[in-house]
C-alpha positions as a printed Julia matrix, in Angstrom:
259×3 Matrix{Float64}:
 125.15  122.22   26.3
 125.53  123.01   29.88
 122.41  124.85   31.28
 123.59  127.7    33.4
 122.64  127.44   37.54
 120.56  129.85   38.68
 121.3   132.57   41.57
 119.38  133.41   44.1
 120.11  136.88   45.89
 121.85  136.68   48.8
 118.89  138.28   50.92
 116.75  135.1    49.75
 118.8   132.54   51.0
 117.99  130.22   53.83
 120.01  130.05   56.86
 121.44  126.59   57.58
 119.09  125.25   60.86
 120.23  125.76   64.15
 121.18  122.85   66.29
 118.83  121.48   68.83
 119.61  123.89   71.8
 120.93  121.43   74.82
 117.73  120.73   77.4
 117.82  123.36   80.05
 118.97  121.53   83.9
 117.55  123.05   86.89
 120.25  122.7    89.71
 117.06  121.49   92.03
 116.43  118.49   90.21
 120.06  117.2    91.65
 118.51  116.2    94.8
 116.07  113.66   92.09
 119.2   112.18   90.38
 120.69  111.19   93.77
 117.58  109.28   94.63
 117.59  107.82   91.18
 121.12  106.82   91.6
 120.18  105.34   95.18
 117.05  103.56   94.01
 118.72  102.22   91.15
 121.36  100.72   93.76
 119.12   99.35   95.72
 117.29   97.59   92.73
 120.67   96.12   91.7
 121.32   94.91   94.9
 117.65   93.4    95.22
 118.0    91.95   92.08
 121.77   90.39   93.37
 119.77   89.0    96.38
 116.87   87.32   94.13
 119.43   85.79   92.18
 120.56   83.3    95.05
 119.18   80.3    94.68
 115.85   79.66   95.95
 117.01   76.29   97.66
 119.95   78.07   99.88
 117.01   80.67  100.59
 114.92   80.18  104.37
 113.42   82.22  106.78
 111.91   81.72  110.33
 110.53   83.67  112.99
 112.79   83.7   115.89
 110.99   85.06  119.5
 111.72   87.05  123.19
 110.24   88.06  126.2
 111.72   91.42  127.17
 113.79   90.82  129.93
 112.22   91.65  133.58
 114.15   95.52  134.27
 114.98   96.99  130.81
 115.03  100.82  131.01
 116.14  101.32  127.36
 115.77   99.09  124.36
 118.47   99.35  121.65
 117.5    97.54  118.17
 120.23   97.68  115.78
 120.32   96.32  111.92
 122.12   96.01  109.22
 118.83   95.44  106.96
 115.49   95.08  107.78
 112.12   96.67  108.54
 111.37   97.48  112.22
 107.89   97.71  114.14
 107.51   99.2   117.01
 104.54   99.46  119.59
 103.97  100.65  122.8
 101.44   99.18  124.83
  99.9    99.82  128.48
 100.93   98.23  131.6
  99.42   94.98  131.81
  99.55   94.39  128.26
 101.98   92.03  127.32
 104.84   92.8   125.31
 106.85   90.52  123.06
 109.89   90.71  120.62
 110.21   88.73  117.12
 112.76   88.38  114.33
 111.68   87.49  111.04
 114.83   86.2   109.71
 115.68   85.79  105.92
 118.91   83.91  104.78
 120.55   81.89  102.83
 123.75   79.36  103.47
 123.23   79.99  107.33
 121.22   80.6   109.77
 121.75   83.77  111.27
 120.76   84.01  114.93
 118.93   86.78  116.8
 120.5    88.26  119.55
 118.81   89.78  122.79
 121.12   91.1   125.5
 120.89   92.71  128.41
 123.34   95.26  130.61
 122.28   97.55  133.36
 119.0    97.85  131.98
 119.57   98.29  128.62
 118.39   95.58  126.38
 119.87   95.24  122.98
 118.52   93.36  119.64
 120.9    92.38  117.2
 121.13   89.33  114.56
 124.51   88.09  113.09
 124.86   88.24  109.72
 128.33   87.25  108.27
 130.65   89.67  107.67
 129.76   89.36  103.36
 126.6    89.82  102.59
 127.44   89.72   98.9
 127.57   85.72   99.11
 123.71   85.96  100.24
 121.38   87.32  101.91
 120.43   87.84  105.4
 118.35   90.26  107.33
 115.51   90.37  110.05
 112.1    92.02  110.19
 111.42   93.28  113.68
 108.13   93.11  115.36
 108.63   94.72  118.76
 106.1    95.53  121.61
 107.27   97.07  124.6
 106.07   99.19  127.15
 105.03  102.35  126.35
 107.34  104.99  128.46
 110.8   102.82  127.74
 113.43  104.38  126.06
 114.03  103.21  122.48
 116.77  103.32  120.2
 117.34  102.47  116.59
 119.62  102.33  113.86
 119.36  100.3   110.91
 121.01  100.89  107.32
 118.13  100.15  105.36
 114.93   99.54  106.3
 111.36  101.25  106.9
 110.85  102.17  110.89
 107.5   102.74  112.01
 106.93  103.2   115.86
 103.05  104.09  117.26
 102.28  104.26  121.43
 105.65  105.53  122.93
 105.39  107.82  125.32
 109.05  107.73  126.47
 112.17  108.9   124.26
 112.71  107.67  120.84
 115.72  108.06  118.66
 115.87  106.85  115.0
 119.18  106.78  113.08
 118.8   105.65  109.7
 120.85  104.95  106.14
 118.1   104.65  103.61
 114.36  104.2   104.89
 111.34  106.45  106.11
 110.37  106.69  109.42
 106.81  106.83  110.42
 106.34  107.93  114.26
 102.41  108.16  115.85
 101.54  109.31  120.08
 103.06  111.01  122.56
 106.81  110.72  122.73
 108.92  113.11  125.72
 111.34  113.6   122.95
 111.78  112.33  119.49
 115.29  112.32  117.83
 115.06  110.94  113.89
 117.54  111.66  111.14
 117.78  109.21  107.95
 119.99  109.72  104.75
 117.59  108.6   102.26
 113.63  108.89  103.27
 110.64  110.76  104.38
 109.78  111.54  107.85
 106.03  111.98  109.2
 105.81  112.27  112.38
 102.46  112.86  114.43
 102.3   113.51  117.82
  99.17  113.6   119.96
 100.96  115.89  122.61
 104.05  118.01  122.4
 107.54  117.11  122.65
 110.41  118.45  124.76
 112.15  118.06  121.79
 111.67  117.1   118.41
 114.3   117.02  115.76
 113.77  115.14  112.53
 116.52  115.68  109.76
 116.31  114.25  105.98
 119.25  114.4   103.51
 116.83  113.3   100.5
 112.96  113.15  101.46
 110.34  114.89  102.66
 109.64  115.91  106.42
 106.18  116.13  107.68
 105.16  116.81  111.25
 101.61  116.89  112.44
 101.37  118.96  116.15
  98.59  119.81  118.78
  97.0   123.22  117.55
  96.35  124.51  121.36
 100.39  125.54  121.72
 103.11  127.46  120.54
 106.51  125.92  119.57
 109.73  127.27  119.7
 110.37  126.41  115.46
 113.16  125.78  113.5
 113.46  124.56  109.99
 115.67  124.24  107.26
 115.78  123.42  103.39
 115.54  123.77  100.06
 112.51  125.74   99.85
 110.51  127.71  102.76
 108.7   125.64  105.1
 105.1   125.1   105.1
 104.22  126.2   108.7
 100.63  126.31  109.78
 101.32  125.91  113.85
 101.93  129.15  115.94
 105.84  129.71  116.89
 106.75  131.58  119.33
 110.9   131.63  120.46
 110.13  131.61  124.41
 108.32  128.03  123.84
 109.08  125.4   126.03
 109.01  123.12  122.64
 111.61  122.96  120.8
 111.2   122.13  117.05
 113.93  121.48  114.51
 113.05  120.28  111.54
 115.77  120.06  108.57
 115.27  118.98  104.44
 118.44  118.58  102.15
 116.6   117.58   99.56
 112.94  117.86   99.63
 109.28  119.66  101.73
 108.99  120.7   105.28
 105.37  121.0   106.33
 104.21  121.52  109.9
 100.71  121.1   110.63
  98.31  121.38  113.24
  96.18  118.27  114.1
């Protein structure tokens, strides 16, 4: 004997669960992905490098004297970290490589043209097969002109007083004192930047990472800034300044502060 099913009314019976509604993406967090994508390409590579072996891996500290006349110093690297100091007349100054390789010794190059000294270290043309790159340890007088560019690496310069210019792939640049002008744009990487006395000029430029600049409180600056989001500007502004700030964020904070 079959036992008959029983029916529920149609106004009693449960609707089938909705699906999990898809996570909710706020177009900002783009700008995060990219540096996760970057990191996560720089970790690969890292872990490419640490898988040479550690007996075709050497390093050695390879010095300069500054040659008698430079106006300008121009430090340019594929890879690496770069220090830079200015000190006082009378205080001497010194350049050194820390080199890391492996298969071959790179060398460290210091050259000098009409007063323009440039750093350089030659790594073969495959860096795949190994690695090789230098940490720079630079003192120099404190009102020479300096230049940098490096594709990845940390910069951090303290005591100029002259003009700096920082062109960077992936890296943050630190800069501390008095600089005439300061020119510093990196792909990938904060900026700080604190100056003891105003710049003619100051332009510091971020694709992905923050930009901080610390000012003198006692003047007005002729301010410019773009980003994401508004700036965070505690420093006065005026347009008819005789310092000229541009400050620029792709991906990340602007704050100006006075110090």
């Amino acid at each position: 004997m079959t036992t008959p099913t029983p029916q529920v009314p149609a106004d009693r019976v449960s609707p089938p669960p909705s699906p999990p509604s898809a996570p909710r993406y706020d177009p900002r967090h783009r700008g995060l992905r990219v540096v996760g994508a970057t990191v996560a390409g720089l970790l690969t590579l890292g872990l490419a490098v640490g898988t040479v072996p550690e007996m075709v891996r050497d390093s050695q500290t390879q010095s300069f004297t500054l040659p008698e006349g430079t106006r300008e110093l121009r430090i340019v690297g594929d890879a690496g970290d770069v220090d830079l100091r200015g000190v006082a007349a009378g205080v001497p100054t010194g350049i050194s490589a820390e080199k890391h390789w492996s298969f071959r010794e790179p060398h460290a190059r210091a050259e000098t043209s009409d007063g323009v000294t440039t750093l350089t270290m030659d790594c073969p043309g495959f860096p795949a097969l190994g690695q090789c790159y230098a940490d720079w340890d630079v003192a120099v007088p404190e009102d020479l002109t300096v230049v940098v560019r490096t594709s990845v690496g940390d910069v951090d310069a303290a005591g100029l007083t002259g003009d700096v210019v920082v062109r960077s792939s992936v890296g943050g640049v630190k800069v501390a004192g008095a600089p005439s002008s300061l020119d510093v744009t990196t792909s990938v990487g904060d900026v700080e930047a604190v100056l003891t006395s105003p710049a003619e000029r100051l332009v510091a430029r971020s694709a992905v990472g923050d930009v901080r600049v610390t000012l003198p409180g006692d003047v007005a600056y002729d301010l410019r800034t773009t980003g994401m989001d508004p700036a965070d500007v505690r420093v006065e502004t005026s347009s008819t300044s005789d310092y000229e700030v541009v400050l620029n964020s792709g991906v990340g904070s602007i704050v100006v502060t006075a110090g």
